[in-house]
Each structure stands twice: as structure tokens, then as C-alpha cells.
N, C-alpha and C positions, 0 to 999 in steps of 0.2 A: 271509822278509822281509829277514831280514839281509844276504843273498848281493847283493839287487835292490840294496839300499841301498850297499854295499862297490862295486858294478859303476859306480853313478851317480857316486860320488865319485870311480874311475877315467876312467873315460867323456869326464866331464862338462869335465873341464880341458883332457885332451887333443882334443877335439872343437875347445874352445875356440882351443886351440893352433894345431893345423891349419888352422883359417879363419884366426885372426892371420895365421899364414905362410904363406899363400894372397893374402892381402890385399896384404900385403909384397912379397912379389915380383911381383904385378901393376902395384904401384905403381913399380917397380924396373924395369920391363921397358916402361913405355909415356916417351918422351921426355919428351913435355910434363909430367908428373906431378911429375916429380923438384925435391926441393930447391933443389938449385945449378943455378936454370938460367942458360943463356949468355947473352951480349951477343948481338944478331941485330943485324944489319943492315939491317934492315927491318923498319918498326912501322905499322902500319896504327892510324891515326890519330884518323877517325871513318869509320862506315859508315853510309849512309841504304836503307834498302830502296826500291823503287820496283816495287810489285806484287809477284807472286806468285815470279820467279822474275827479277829482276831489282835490282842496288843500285847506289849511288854508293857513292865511297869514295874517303878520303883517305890514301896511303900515303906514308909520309916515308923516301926511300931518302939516303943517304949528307946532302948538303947541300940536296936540293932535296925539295917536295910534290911527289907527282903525284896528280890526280882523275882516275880511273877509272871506266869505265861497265863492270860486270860483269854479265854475261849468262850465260843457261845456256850457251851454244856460243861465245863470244867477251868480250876486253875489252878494250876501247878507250882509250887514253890521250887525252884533253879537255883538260887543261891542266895546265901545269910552272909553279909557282916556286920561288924560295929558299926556304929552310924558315927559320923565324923564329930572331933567336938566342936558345939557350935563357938564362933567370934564373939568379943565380948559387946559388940555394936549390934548384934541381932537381937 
């Protein structure tokens, strides 16, 4: 019983350990995961779905909106304008 017992409190940490740092470098290894993420240049704004396999969406590239029709096989640009200026509290 003693040996079971001395093995668990081996075991048991370093099991622990190993998922810890299993976890970490998955988190380390996928872009979007990461802490410090970048400025993009592209933010996608709001998205509406529209059935099963189809959405609106509003993407804000450099100074201007654009509404986009996204489909499974294509997407369409519908309409451009300026993008709003932003608040000085954003």
C-alpha cells in the first residue's frame, strides 16, 4: 500500500505537468491564441447570416466599409462607404 501510495504522489504531479505543457505549447503554436495579438488591417464589423450556408457582412478595410455577400463558392462586394470616424474614447 505504501509503494501505490509513494507512486501516486510521483505520478500524479508530473501527469499534471505534462498536460500543463501540452496545453502551453498548443496555445503557443495556434496564431489566433496568443496574448500580444497584432493590429490587422481588416475587422470584420458585423455578420448577419442568411440561411444555411450563406451571410452578410460588414468589413472595414483601411478607411472605407464594405458589405459583402458570402457564399459557400463566392463573395460579392454590394456596397462601399467611408468608415465612420472613430470617438476619441475608442
Amino acid at each position: 500500500m505504501t509503494a501505490y501510495i509513494l507512486k501516486l504522489l510521483i505520478m500524479l504531479p508530473l501527469v499534471a505537468g505534462l498536460a500543463y505543457g501540452a496545453l502551453w505549447l498548443w496555445r503557443c503554436a495556434q496564431p489566433g491564441m496568443a496574448l500580444g495579438q497584432r493590429d490587422r488591417a481588416l475587422k470584420i464589423v458585423d455578420a448577419l447570416p442568411l440561411g444555411a450556408v450563406g451571410r452578410l457582412a460588414v468589413v472595414e478595410f483601411g478607411e472605407k466599409r464594405l458589405l459583402v455577400a458570402v457564399s459557400r463558392g463566392r463573395i460579392e462586394l454590394l456596397s462601399e462607404t467611408s468608415a465612420p470616424k472613430a470617438a476619441d474614447g475608442e
